[in-house]
Backbone as a printed PyTorch tensor [residue, N CA C, xyz], in Angstrom:
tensor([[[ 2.3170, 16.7710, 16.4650],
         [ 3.4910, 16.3910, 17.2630],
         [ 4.6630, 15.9960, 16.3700]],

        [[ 4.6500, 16.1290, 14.8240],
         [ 5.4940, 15.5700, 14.0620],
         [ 6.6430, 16.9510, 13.7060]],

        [[ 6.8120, 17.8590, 14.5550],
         [ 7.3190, 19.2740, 13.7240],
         [ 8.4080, 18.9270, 14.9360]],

        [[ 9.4170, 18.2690, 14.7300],
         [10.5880, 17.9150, 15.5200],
         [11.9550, 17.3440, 14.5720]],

        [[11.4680, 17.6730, 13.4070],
         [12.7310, 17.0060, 11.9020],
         [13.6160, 18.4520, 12.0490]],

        [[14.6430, 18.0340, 12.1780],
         [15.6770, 19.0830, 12.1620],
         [15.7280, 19.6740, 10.7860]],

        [[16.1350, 21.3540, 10.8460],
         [16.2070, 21.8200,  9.4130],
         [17.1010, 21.2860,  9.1130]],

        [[17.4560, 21.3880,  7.6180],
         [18.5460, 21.1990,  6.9450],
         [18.8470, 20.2420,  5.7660]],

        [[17.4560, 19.5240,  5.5900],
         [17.1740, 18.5240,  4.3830],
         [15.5230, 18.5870,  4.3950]],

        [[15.5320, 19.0290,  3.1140],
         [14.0610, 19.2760,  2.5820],
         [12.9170, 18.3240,  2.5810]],

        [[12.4470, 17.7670,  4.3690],
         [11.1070, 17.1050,  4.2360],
         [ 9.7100, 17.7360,  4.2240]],

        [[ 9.2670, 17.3910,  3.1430],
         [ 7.9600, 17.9340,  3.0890],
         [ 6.7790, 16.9810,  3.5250]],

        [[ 6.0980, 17.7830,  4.8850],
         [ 5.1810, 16.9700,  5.5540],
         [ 4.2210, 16.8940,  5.1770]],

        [[ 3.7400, 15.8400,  4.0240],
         [ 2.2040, 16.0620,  3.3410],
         [ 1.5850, 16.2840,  4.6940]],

        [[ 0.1140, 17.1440,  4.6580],
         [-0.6460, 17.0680,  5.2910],
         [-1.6190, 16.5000,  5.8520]],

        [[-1.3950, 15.7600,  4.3820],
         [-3.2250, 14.6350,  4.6070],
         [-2.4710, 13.2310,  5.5180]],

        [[-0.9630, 12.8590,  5.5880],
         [-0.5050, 11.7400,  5.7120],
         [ 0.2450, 11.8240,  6.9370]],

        [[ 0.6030, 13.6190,  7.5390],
         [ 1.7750, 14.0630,  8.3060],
         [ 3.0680, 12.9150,  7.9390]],

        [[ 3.7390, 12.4590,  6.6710],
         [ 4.8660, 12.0120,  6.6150],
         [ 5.4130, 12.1690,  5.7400]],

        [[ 6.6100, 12.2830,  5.4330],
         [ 7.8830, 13.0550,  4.7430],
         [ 7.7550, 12.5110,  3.1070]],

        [[ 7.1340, 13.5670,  2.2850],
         [ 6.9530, 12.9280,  0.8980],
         [ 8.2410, 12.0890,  0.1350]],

        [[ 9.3620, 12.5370,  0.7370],
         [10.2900, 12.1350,  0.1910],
         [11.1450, 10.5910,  0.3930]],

        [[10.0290,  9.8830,  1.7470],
         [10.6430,  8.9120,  2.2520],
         [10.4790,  7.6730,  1.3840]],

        [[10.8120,  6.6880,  0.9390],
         [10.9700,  5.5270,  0.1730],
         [11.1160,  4.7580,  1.2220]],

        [[ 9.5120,  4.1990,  1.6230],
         [ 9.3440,  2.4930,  2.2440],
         [ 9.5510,  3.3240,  3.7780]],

        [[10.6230,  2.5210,  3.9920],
         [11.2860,  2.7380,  5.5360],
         [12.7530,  2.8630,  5.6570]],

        [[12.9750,  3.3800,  4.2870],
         [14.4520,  4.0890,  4.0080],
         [14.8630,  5.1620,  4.1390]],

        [[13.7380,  6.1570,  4.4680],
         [14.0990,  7.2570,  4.7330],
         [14.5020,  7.8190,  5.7430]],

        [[15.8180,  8.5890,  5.6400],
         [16.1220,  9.1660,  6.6430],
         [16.7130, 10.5330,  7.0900]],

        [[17.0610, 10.6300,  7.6890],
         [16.7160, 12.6340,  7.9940],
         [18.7440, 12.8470,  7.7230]],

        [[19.1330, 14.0420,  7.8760],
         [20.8130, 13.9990,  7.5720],
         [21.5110, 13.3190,  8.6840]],

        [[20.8320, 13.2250,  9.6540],
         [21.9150, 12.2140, 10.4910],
         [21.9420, 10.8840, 10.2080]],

        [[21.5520, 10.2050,  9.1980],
         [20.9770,  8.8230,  9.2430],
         [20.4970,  8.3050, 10.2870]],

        [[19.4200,  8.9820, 10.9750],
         [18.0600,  7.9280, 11.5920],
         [17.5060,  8.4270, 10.3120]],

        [[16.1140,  7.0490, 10.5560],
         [15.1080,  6.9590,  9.7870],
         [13.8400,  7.8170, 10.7030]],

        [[13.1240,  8.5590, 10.0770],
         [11.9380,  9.4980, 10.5790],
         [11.1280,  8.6210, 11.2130]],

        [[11.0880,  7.6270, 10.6530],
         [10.2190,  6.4430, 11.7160],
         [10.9140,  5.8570, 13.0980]],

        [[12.1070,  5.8820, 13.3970],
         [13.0600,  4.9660, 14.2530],
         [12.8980,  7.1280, 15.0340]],

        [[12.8110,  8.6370, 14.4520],
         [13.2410,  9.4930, 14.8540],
         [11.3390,  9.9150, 16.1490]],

        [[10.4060,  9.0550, 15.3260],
         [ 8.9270,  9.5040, 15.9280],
         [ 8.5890,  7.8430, 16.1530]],

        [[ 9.5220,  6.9550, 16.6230],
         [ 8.6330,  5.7810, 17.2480],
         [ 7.4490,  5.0330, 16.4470]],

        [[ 7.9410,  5.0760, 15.6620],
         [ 6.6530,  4.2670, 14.8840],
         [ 7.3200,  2.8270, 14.6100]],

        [[ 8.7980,  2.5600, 14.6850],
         [ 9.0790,  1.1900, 14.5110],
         [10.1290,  0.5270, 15.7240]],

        [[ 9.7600,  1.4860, 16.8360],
         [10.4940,  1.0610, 17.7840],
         [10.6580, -0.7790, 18.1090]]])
């Protein structure tokens, strides 16, 4: 259910973890500035 990251900035979805190798903590965030966590509810 995690294949909803808009193209256009290179997240790579480890597999073993389904989350964006590139994210640092809970800083990461996709080109619109949300964070992938605030974008899939994990820190609502």
């Amino acid at each position: 259910m995690i294949g909803r990251i808009k193209p256009g900035r290179k997240v790579n979805l480890s597999i073993r973890t389904k989350e964006p190798e590139y994210k640092l903590g809970t800083r990461a965030v996709d080109r619109y500035g949300r964070s992938w966590r605030y974008m899939h509810g994990v820190n609502k």
